[in-house]
C-alpha positions as CSV (number, residue, x, y, z in Angstrom):
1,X,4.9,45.8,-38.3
2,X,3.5,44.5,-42.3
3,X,6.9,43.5,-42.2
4,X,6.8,41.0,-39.2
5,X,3.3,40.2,-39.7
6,X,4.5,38.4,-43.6
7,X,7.5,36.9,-41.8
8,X,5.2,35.2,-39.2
9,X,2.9,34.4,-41.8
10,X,5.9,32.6,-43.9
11,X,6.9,31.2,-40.5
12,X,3.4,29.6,-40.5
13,X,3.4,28.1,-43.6
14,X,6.5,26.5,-43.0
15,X,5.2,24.8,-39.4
16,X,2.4,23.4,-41.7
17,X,4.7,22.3,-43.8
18,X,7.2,20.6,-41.0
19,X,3.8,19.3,-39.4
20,X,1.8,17.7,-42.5
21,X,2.8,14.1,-43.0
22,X,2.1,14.2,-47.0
23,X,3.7,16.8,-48.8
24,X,3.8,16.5,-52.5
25,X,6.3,19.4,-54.5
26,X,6.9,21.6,-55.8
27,X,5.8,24.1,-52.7
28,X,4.7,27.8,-53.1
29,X,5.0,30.1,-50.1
30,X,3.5,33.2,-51.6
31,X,4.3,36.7,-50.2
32,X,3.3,40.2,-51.1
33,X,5.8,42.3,-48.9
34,X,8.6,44.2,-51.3
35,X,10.5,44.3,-47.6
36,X,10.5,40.2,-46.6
37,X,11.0,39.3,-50.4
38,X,14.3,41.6,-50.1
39,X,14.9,40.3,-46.9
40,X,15.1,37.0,-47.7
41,X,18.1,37.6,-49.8
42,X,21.2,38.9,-47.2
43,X,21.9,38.2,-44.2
44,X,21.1,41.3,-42.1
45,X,21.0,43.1,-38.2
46,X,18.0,44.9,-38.9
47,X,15.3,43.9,-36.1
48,X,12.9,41.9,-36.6
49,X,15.1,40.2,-39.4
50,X,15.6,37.0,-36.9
51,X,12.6,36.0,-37.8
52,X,13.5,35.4,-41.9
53,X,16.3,33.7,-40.6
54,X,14.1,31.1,-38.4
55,X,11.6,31.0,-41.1
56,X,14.6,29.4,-43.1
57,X,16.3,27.2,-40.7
58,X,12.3,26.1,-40.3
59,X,12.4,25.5,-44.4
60,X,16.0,23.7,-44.0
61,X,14.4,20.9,-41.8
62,X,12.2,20.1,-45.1
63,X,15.2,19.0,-46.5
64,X,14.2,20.9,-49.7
65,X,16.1,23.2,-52.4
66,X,14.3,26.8,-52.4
């Protein structure tokens, strides 16, 4: 549940992100969960790990380098 709560959180910053018509770099997304920093990493079938990978197709649409 911590796990999907972070990955929604992330997912939130990044809509911000997508939504806010000035965004000046670098950009920290800051996260405190060991599990969705790990996550972030492979590409996995856990559940719930669809939503690390939506939270980086969101980022993609930036058109920025993480």
């Amino acid at each position: 549940m911590v796990y999907n709560a972070e990955v929604v959180g992330m997912m939130l910053a990044a809509h911000f992100l997508l939504t806010y018509d000035k965004i000046e770099l670098p950009i920290a997304i800051y996260v405190d969960t060991q599990a969705a920093i790990e996550s972030s990493d492979a590409f996995s079938t856990k559940p719930g790990h669809y939503l690390i990978d939506h939270f980086y197709s969101m980022i993609n649409e930036l058109h920025i380098d993480l």
